[in-house]
MARDREN-425188 format. One record per residue (C-alpha): x, y, z; residue in three letters. Coordinates in Angstrom, 1 decimal, padded with zeros to 4 digits. Example, Ala and Ser with C-alpha at 12.3 -4.5 7.8 and 13.67 -1.06 7.14 Angstrom:
BEGIN
{r {012.3,-004.5,007.8},ALA}
{r {013.7,-001.1,007.1},SER}
# end
This chain:
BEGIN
{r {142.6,142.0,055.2},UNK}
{r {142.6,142.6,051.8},UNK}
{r {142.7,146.3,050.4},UNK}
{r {139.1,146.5,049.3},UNK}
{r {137.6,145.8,052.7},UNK}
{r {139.6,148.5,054.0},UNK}
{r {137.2,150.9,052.3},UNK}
{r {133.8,152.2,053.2},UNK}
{r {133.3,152.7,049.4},UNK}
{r {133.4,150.8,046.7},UNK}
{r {133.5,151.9,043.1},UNK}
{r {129.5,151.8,042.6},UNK}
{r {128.9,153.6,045.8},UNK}
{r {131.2,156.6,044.2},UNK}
{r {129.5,156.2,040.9},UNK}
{r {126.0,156.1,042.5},UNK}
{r {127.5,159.6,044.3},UNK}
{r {128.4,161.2,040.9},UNK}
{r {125.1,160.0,039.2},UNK}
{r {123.3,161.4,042.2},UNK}
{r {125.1,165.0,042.0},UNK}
{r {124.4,165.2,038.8},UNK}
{r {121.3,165.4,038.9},UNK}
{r {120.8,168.0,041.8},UNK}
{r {122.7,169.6,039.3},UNK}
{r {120.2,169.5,036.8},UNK}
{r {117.9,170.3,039.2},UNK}
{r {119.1,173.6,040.6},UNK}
{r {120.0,174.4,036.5},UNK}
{r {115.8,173.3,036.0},UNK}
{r {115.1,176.2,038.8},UNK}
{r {117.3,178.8,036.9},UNK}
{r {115.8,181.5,035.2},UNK}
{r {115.3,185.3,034.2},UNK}
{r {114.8,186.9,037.7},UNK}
{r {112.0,189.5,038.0},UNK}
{r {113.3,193.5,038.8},UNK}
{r {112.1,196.4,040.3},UNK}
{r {111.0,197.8,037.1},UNK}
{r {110.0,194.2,035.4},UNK}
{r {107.5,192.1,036.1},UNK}
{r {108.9,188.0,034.9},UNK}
{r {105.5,185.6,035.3},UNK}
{r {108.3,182.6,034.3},UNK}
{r {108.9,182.7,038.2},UNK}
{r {105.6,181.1,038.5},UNK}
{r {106.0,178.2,036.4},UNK}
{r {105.6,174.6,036.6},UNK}
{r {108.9,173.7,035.8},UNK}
{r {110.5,176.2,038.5},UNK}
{r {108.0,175.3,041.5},UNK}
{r {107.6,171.5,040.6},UNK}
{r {109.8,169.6,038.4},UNK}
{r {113.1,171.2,040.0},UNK}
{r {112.5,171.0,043.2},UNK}
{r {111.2,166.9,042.5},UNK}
{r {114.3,166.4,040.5},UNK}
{r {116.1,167.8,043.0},UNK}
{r {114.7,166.1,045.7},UNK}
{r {115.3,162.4,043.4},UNK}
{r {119.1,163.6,043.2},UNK}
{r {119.6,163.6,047.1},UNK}
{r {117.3,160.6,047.7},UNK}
{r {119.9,158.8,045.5},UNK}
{r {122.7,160.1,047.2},UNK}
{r {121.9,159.0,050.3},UNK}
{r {121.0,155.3,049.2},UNK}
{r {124.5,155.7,047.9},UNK}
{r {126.1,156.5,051.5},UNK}
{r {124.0,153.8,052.9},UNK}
{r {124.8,150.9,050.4},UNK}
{r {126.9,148.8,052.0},UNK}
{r {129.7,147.0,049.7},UNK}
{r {129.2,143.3,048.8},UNK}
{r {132.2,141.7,050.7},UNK}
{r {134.1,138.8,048.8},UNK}
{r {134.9,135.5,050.6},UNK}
{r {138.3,134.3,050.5},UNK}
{r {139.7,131.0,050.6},UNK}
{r {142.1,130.3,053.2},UNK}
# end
């Protein structure tokens, strides 16, 4: 057996990984914010891009990182 089939992985299931994290990443910094107080009242709690895009961004990120588990490695024939 040769070294690569040793693996679960290969180098574009780890890169489909990292692109996938990245953006959950952006899509918990989408859902960031000023946070309303006791004293304060903050209506950008409310909006679209907090209650929508984020969580859909979000949603894309992990969607891609599981296809990325799930890929399975193109195996290489050998000549023997």
């Amino acid at each position: 057996m040769s070294d690569k089939q040793k693996f679960a992985f290969d180098k574009v299931n780890f890169i489909l990984l990292a692109i996938g994290m990245a953006i959950v990443i952006i899509g918990f910094l989408l859902m960031a914010g000023p946070t309303s107080s006791e004293t304060s009242f903050e209506p950008d709690i409310f909006s679209v891009r907090r209650i929508k895009v984020a969580p859909v961004v979000c949603l894309f990120g992990f969607l891609s990182m599981i296809y990325a588990v799930l890929r399975k490695p193109k195996t290489q024939k050998t000549e023997e």
